[in-house]
N, C-alpha and C positions, 0 to 999 in steps of 0.2 A: 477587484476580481483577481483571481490569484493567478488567471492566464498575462493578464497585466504587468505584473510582479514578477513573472519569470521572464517576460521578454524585457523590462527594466534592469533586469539583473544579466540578461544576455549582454547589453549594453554597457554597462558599467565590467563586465568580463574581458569585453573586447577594448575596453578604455586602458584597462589596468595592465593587458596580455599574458590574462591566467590562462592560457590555452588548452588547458587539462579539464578547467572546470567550464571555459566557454562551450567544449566540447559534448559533455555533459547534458548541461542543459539548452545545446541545440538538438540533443537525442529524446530531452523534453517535450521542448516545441512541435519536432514533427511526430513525436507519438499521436498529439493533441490534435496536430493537424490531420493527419490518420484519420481520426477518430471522426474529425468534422465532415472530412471527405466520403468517408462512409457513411455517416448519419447523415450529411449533407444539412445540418443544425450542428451552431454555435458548442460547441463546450460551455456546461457552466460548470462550477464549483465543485457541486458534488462528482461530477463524469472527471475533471483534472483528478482530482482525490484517487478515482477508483481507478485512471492510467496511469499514477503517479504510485499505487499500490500495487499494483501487477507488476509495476519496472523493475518495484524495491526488491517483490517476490523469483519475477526471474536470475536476478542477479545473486540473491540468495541463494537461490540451485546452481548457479553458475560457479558461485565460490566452491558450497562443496564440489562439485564434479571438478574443478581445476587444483583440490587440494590434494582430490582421491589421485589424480594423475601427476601430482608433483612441480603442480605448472603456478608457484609463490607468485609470478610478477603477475600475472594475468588476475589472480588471485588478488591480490592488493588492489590492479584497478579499478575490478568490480567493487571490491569495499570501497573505495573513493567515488563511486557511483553513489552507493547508498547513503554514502552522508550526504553529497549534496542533493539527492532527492530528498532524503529524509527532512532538509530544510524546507520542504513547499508542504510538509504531511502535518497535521495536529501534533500535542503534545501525544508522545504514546501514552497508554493506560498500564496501570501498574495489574499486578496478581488480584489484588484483591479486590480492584475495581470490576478488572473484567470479571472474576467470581459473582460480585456484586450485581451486575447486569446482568449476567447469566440466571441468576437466581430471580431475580425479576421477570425476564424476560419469560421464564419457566411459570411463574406465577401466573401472571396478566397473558397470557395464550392458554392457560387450563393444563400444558401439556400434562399426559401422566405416563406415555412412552415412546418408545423411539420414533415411530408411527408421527408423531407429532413434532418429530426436529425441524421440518420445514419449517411450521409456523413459528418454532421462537427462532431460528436464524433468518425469517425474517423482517424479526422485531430489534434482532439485535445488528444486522449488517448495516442500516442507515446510523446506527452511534455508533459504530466501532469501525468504519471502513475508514483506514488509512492511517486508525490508532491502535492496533492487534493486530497480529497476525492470524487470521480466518481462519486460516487451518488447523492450529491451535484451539481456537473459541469452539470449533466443531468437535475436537475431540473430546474437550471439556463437557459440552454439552452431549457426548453420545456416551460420556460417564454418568451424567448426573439422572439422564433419561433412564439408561440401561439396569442402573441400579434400582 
């Protein structure tokens, strides 16, 4: 279980005294534990995936908003967020995978317009959460629909 793997890897953090990355993915852990405490149920796999893709996405907005203000160190530590989250996330999908899915996805739900974006982004967010970027895959698909 990959909530397993990350507190293995807090461990071996605190062995070696990376305190930048232990730091990290103790921002991991209590996300997860957040998560538990609210749902008051376990994390499994797919729920790590989708708080481990919200972290990647805030930090995302974070970089730009700290480049727009000039603020490089703060900037860089969010990027050093992302790579070690990005380590717990699947392999990302390339352009013409996620095309590929999208066109499927567009298939196998009938869609023929915009009307009907629910139903393939929700055919398409159990294969691509945590390998795409969502908000990306929705613009795609509110071209493919709209056309």
């Amino acid at each position: 279980m990959l909530k397993q793997r990350i507190q293995g890897d807090m461990k071996a953090a605190m062995k070696s005294g990376d305190k930048r990355r232990l730091g990290v993915i103790r921002l991991i852990l209590a996300a997860i534990k957040q998560s538990e405490v609210d749902s008051r149920a376990e994390v499994d796999d797919a729920r790590a995936l989708a708080i481990l893709d919200k972290m990647v996405k805030q930090r995302r907005d974070s970089i730009a908003q700290y480049e727009k203000a000039g603020r490089t160190e703060l900037a860089e530590q969010e990027a050093f967020e992302i790579e070690v989250l990005q380590e717990y996330l699947p392999q990302a999908l390339g352009e013409e995978e996620i095309a590929a899915l999208v066109a499927e996805a567009i298939a196998d739900s009938g869609a023929a317009s915009i009307r009907d974006m629910g139903k393939v982004m929700g055919l398409l967010k159990p294969k691509m959460q945590g390998r795409a970027d969502m908000g990306a895959v929705s613009a795609l698909v509110k071209q493919r629909l709209g056309s």
